[in-house]
C-alpha positions, 0 to 999 in steps of 0.5 A: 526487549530488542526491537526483533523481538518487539516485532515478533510479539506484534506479529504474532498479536496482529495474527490473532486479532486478524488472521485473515487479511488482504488489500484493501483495494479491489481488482482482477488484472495485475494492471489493475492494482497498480492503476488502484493504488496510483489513485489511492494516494491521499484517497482512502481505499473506499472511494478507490474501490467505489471508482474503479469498477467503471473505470476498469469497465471502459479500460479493460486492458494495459492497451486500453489505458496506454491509449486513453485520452488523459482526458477520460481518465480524469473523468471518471477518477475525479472524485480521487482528488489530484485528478489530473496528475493521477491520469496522466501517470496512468495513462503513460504508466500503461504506455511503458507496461505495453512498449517496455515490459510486453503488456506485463506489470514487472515483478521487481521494486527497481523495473517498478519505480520506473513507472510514472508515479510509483514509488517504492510503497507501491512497489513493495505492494505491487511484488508481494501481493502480485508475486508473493515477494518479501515486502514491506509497504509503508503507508501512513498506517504503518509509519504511524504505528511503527513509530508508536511501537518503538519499531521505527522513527521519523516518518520517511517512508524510505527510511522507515522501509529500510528500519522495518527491514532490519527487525521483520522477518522478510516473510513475514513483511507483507501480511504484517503491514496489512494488518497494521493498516487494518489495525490503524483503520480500526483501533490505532487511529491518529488522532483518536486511538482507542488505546484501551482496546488496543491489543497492542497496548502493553507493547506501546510507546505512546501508552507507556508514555 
């Protein structure tokens, strides 16, 4: 079996055990997912989703966190753990939305890792769930499962991207790491997968290992 067709039996066996899937971080505003997933570094996305109501109720736009006091942003987004940097770049990631792209969150990976604080994970998340983009969102979830999977090695997310890339479907990127986050959530954890409740088991590297 080629790696393309190992990527095509784990999507088609993550559709079924999870049709229906979408992020895990909670908001309204376009703004609003980039701000969440900037906090949701080494956070889960639980307590992100447990912050970011008060948050999103003091600042309610792009220009209301481009003028924030730095300050009150680590005030209410303490408990995300590296507060103080996690402020600052959202703070300066609003003022350049609101001076360089008319208030807009831009719709391509190359305008978004110019913003404080995105890389390409966000990136990838930011233009396929904002902007239906093909994307391939690699978080620890996905690296660890793909490398489990014999669909990826090492755990560079850049490098795991551009070899994800190569076996995925494009459209078929997006819903596929959501649902590999999910399945690591539940079944496929990192130190503890419950391997025979797996329903990806017979595809498993480490199983067969």
């Amino acid at each position: 079996m080629t790696k393309k067709q190992r990527a095509l039996e784990v999507i088609e066996l993550l559709k079924k055990e999870y049709p229906y899937v979408k992020c895990a971080l909670n908001y309204e505003k376009p703004h609003e997912l980039l701000v969440a997933v900037r906090l949701s570094a080494r956070c889960t996305d639980k307590r992100v989703n447990l912050v970011t109501p008060a948050l999103f109720k003091k600042f309610k736009s792009v220009d209301a966190f481009a003028e924030a006091e730095i300050s009150d942003v680590e005030g209410l987004i303490k408990s995300c753990g590296l507060f103080h940097t996690k402020a600052k770049d959202i703070v300066e990631m609003c003022g350049m939305l609101r001076d360089i792209y008319g208030g807009e969150v831009p719709d391509t990976i190359e305008e978004l890792v110019k913003l404080p604080g995105v890389g390409r994970k966000t990136a990838n998340l930011i233009v396929g769930d904002l902007y239906g983009k093909p994307a391939v969102v690699c978080d620890t979830h996905v690296i660890r499962l793909t490398n489990r999977l014999g669909l990826s090695k090492g755990k560079d997310a850049g490098q795991v991207e551009k070899q994800l890339r190569e076996v995925i479907p494009a459209e078929e990127g997006l819903m596929l790491c959501h649902r590999l986050v999910w399945h690591g959530r539940l079944v496929c954890g990192a130190r503890a997968p419950r391997c025979s409740e797996c329903s990806l088991n017979s595809l498993c590297k480490e199983v067969k290992k």
